[in-house]
Structure formats: structure tokens, C-alpha cells
C-alpha positions in Angstrom: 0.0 0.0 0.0 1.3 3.7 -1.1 0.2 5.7 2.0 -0.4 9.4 0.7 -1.8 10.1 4.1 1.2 10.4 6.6 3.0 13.8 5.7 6.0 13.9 8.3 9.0 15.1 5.8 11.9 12.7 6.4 15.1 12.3 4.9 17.9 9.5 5.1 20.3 11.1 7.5 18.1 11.7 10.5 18.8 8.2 11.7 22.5 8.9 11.5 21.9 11.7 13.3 20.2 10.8 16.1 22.3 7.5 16.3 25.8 9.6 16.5 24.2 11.6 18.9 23.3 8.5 21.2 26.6 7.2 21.2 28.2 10.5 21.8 26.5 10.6 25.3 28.7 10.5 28.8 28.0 7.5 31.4 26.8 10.1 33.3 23.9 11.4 30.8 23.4 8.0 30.3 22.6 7.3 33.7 20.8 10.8 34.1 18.2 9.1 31.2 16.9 6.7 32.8 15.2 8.9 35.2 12.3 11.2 33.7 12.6 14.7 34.5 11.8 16.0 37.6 11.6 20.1 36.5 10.8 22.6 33.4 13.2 23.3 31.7 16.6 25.1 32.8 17.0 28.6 32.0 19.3 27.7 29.1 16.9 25.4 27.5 14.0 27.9 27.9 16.2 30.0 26.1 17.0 28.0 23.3 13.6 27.5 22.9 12.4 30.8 22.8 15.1 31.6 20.6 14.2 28.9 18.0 10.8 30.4 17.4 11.7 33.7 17.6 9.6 35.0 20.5 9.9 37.2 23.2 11.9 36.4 27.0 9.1 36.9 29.7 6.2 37.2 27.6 5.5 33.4 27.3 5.2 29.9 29.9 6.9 27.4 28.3 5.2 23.9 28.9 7.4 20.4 27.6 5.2 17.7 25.8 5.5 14.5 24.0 3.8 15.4 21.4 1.8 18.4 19.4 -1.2 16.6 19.4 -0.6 16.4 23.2 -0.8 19.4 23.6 -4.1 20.6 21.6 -6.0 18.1 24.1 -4.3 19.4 27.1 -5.5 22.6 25.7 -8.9 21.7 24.5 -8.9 19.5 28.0 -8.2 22.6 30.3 -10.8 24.8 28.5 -14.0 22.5 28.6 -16.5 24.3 30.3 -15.1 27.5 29.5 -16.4 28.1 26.1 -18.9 25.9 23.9 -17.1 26.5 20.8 -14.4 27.2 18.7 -13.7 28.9 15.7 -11.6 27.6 12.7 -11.3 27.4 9.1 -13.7 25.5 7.1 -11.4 22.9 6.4 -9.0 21.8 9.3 -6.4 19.0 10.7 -8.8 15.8 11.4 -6.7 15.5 15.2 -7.7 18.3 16.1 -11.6 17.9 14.8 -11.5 14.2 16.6 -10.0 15.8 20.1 -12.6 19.0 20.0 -15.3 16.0 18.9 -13.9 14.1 22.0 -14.3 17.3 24.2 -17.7 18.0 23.3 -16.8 21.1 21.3 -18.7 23.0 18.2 -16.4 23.8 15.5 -17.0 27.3 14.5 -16.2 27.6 10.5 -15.0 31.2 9.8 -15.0 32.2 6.0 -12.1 32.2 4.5 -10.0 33.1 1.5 -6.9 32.0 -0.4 -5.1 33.4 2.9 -7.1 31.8 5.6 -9.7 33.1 7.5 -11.2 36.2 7.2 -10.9 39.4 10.1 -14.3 40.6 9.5 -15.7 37.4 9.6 -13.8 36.0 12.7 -15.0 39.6 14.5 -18.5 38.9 13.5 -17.9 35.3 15.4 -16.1 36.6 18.5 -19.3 39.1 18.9 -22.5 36.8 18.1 -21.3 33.6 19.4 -19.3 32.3 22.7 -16.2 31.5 21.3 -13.2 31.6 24.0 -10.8 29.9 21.4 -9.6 30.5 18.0 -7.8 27.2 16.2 -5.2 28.7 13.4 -2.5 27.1 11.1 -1.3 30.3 9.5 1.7 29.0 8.1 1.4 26.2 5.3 -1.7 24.7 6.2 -3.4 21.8 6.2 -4.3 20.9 4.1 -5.2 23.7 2.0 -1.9 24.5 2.2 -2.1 28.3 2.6 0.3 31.4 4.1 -1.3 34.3 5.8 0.2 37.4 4.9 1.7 39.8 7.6 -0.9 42.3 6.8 -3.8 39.6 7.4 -2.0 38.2 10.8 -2.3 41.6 12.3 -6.0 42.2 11.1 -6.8 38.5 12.6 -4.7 40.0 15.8 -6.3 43.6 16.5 -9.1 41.4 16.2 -8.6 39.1 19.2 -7.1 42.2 21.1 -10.8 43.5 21.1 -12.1 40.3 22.9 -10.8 39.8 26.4 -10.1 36.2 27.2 -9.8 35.2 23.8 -6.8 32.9 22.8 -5.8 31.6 19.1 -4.2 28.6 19.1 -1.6 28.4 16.9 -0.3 25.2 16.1 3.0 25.3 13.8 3.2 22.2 12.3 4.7 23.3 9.0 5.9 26.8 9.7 9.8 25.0 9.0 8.9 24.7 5.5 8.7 28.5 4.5 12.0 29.4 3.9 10.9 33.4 5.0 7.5 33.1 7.0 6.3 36.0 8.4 5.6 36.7 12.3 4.0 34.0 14.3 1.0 35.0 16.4 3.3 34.2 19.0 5.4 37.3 17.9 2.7 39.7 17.2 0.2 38.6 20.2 2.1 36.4 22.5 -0.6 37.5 25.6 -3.0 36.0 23.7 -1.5 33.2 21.8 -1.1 29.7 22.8 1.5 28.2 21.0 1.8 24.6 20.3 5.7 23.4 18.7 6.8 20.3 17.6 9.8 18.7 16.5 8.5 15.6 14.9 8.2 17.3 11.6 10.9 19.7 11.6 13.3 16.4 12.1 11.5 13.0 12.5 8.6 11.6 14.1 11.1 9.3 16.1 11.8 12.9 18.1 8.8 12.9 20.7 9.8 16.4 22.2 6.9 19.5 21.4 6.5 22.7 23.5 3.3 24.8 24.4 3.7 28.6 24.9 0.6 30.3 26.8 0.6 33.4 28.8 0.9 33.8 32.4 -2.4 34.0 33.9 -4.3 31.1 31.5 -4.0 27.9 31.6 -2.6 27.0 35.2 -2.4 23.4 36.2 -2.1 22.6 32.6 1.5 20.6 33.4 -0.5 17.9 35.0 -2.7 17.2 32.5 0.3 16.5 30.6 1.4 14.3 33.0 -1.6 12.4 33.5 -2.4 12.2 29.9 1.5 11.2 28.9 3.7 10.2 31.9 5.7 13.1 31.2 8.1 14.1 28.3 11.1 12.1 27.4 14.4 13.5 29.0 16.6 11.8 25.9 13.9 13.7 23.6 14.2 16.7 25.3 17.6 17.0 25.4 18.5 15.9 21.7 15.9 18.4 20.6 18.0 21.5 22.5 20.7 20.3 20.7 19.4 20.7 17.2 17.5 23.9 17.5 21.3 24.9 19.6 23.3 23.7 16.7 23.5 23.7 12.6 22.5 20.5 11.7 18.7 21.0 12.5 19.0 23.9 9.9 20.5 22.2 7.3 18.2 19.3 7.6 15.3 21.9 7.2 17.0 23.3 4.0 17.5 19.9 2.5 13.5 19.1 3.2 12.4 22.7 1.6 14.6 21.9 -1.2 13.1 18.1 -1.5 9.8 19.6 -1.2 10.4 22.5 -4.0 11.7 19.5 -7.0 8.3 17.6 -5.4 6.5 21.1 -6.7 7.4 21.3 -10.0 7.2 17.7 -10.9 3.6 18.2 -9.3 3.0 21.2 -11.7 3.4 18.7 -14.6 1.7 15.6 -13.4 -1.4 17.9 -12.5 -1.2 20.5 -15.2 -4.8 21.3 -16.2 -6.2 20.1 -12.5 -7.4 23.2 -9.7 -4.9 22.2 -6.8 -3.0 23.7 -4.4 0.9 23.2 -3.1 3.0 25.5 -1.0 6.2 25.5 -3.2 8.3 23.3 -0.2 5.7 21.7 0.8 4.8 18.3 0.9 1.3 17.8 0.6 -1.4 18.9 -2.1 -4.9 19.8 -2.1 -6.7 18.5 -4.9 -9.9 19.5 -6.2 -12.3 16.0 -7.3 -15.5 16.0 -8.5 -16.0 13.0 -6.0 -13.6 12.8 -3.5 -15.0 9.7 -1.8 -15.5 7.7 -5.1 -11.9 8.1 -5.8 -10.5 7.7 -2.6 -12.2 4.2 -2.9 -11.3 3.3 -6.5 -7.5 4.7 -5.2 -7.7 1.9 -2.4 -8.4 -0.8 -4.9 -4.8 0.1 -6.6 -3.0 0.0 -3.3 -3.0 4.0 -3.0 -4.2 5.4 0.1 -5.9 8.7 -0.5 -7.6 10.5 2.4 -11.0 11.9 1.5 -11.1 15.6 1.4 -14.3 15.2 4.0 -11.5 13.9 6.8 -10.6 17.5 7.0 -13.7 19.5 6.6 -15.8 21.8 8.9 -19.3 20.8 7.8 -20.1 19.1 4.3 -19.8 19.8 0.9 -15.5 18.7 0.8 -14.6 18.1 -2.9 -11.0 17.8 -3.0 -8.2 14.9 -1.6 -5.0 15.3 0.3 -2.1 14.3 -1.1 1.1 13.6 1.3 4.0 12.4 0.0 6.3 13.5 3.2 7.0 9.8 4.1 7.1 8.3 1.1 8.7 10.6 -1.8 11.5 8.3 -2.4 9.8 5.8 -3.1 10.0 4.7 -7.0 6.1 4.3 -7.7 5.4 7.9 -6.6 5.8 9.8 -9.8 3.3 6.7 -11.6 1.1 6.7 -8.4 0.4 10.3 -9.0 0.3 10.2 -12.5 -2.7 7.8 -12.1 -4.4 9.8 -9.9 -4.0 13.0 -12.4 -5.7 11.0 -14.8 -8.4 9.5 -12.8 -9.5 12.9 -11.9 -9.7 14.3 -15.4 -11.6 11.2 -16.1 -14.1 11.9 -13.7 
């Protein structure tokens, strides 16, 4: 089976990586690993943190998790009974519909445009409806695989500056693949951002180290949910992950993906000339519109091609299009036929 539906962007020498850095450790690291950690994270490691994304000393708590996804239902956990609903784009990241789903949430759609969702719109929402939180992927989507502008981030913020006690939460799942992004929301509204930041993408799902940025104030306690839901974080995670976002190699490995994922764009521009898609040039997944999404994800399954159904993702009903991921399997030889096949079977239908 060719599984287009993972999209984690790996490349060979991760494993080397993380196996040099293993054997590189002291007896006494070694020993310190097999005890979880006790404490947040030293002063030097907040820093490096904060550093990495680019925000603020003494704006932001940082929180260590296993896990992004950990850290939308600690999130989504900590607010139930707080607010009834929250507001997102029309089509969204199927974890984070199955955890709001598991909370007992309403999903909010806001309209949107080619840029995300839209200021006016969200306002309208914030002042009709009790809606406490506001669920954004601003950089490289998914799956529709947009960028908000600069100028549209800081509409979206003086927005949520009018509401008191109104948080976006901004996951940044593929922010790494925009070789200039502009500002998080953690830059421009970090006391009334919550942050989620994993490392599973950026380097390899084998890396179980991810870090939630809130505001002082909001929140509190949130540190044992984590533990109760996950044990705690991984001190061997943790401390391999300081390391790369410390040192170069995380960087470079970042380049190499952006500059797998750009050859990936123009060889999709040819297989899907003619087609109405979408693909962040870097990126590795596609949006594809299908006149019916679920009949070809079917007749795709029956070829050993696993196609998620563009419904997965939506906010409501009415989804024709398919993602297309290719971040754990665009090495693999049958790819460029695979997609081929799927290019035609969409013209056909």
C-alpha cells in the first residue's frame, strides 16, 4: 500500500543523526536518562527554545510535551466548560476535529480566502457567538496548504485584542517549510497566543519532544494534565531536541527538506497541469480538487493507493478535494506513476 496520508518530511540522515548523537552521550547522561525529568526546563533550554521560534523572554510559559497533538488536548482539555465552541477554518487538521469532537466542542467555520480566514468574519464570530478559542495554522496549512500574509496576521490580531479572554491557538506544524515566514501569532500577540511546537516534523517523528507557549495568567495546572495524559516528556527527547535547534545540523536538515519539497513542486505542476490544486512551493502535501472525493479515494484503495477523502478535513459538508502527502514516502519509485494515475483519474471523472 502507497500511504499518501502520513505527511511527516523525512530524509535518510536523520537516523544517522540521532544515532551519533546516542553514542556521543557521557556515562553520566546515560545514567541521568533513565530517570524522567523531575523540572521545566533550565533557564538555558527555555532560552533556546524561545530563541528557535523567535519570541519574546518573559512574555510566554513554556510547557514540555511529547507530542503536538498532546498538547491541543491538554488545551482543549483545560478549557472544557469554559467556552462551547471554537472557531476555525472550514477545512482543518482531522486531530484536532477528533479531540474538540472528544471534548464536546462546536467547530465554528469562519469564511475564508486563499489566505485563511477572514478578520471581518472571525469579528462577527467573537461578537455573536461564545467562542473563548480561535484554532489557526497560519503558516502552510493543512491541508489547504495556505500562508497568511503579515498584513492579514495583524488584522486576525487587533481582532482578538478587542475580545478579552480570547486565545488563538496556533499550532505550527509546518511553519519550517517556508524558507521566510512572516511573524508568528506568538510574535505579534504572544498574551493572547497559545503556541503549540513540535519537533516531529521539523526532524522525525522518532523525536517525541513539542513545546506549548501560553501566557501567564491562563492555563494553570495545565502541566499535569500532561502528565496524566503522557507520563511526562522524554528527558533523551528533550535534550536531543536542545541540541538541534542549539546547533546547525537541524538547519541544514530543514534546508534539504524545503529543497526536497520545491523538486516535489514542479514535478507536481506537470503531473497535474490542467487540474485546480494547491501546493506551498516546499511543501509536501497537495490539495486536490475531485469532483467525488469519496468515489476516488475508494477506487485509489483498490490500486493499493491510500488517498484521504477531502471530508477527513472539513468543517461541515460539501468537501470536494483529496490530500495528497507524500512526506513519508517521496522516495519511493512508484510515486511519480502513483500520482500520475491519480491526475488521470480525476480528469476522467
Amino acid at each position: 500500500m502507497l500511504n499518501l496520508r502520513l505527511n511527516y518530511p523525512s530524509i535518510p540522515r536523520e537516523g544517522d543523526v540521532f544515532q551519533a548523537y546516542c553514542q556521543a552521550l557521557t556515562d553520566t547522561k546515560k545514567s541521568d536518562l533513565l530517570h524522567p525529568p523531575y523540572q521545566a526546563l533550565s533557564n538555558d533550554g527555555a532560552r533556546t527554545v524561545l530563541q528557535w521560534l523567535h519570541a519574546r523572554e518573559g512574555i510566554s510559559r513554556i510547557v514540555p510535551l511529547p507530542s503536538a497533538n498532546n498538547g491541543l488536548y491538554c488545551v482543549l482539555d483545560w478549557f472544557r466548560g469554559k467556552t462551547p465552541r471554537i472557531a476555525c477554518e472550514p477545512f482543518t487538521f482531522p486531530g484536532f476535529k477528533m479531540a474538540a469532537s472528544h471534548h464536546g466542542y462546536e467547530l465554528a467555520p469562519i469564511a475564508s480566502d486563499e489566505e485563511g480566514i477572514l478578520p471581518d468574519a472571525l469579528e462577527r464570530c467573537l461578537q455573536e457567538r461564545d467562542c473563548k478559542l480561535v484554532y489557526l495554522q497560519p503558516t502552510v496549512h493543512n491541508p489547504t496548504c495556505s500562508v497568511m500574509s503579515l498584513a492579514r496576521r495583524e488584522a486576525i490580531a487587533a481582532v482578538v485584542r478587542r475580545f478579552s479572554g480570547v486565545y488563538i491557538l496556533e499550532d505550527d506544524a509546518y511553519r519550517f517549510l517556508h524558507p521566510d515566514p512572516p511573524p508568528s501569532f506568538l510574535q505579534l500577540l504572544p498574551e493572547q497566543t497559545l503556541h503549540v511546537y513540535s519537533l516531529s516534523k521539523a526532524f522525525n517523528p522518532l523525536l517525541k519532544s513539542a513545546y506549548l507557549l501560553h501566557p501567564e495568567g491562563v492555563l494553570q495546572g495545565i502541566d499535569n494534565l500532561v502528565r496524566l495524559t503522557t507520563s511526562g516528556v522524554s528527558l533523551l527527547f528533550t535534550m536531543f531536541g536542545l541540541e538541534l535547534m542549539n546547533g546547525p545540523l537541524l538547519k541544514d536538515i530543514i534546508r534539504e527538506k524545503q529543497a526536497v519539497g520545491q523538486t516535489w513542486h514542479q514535478r507536481c505542476e506537470k503531473i497535474f497541469e490542467g487540474l485546480s490544486y494547491r501546493m506551498f512551493p516546499g511543501s509536501f502535501h497537495l490539495w486536490l480538487q475531485v469532483p467525488d472525493p469519496a468515489a476516488l479515494s475508494r477506487q485509489l484503495y483498490t490500486q493499493q493507493i491510500d488517498v484521504p477523502d477531502g471530508a477527513e478535513f472539513a468543517v461541515g459538508s460539501g468537501a470536494r478535494y483529496v490530500r495528497i502527502a507524500l512526506g513519508t514516502v517521496w522516495e519511493r519509485p512508484e510515486l511519480p506513476a502513483a500520482l500520475e494515475n491519480i491526475a488521470d483519474l480525476v480528469r476522467r471523472q
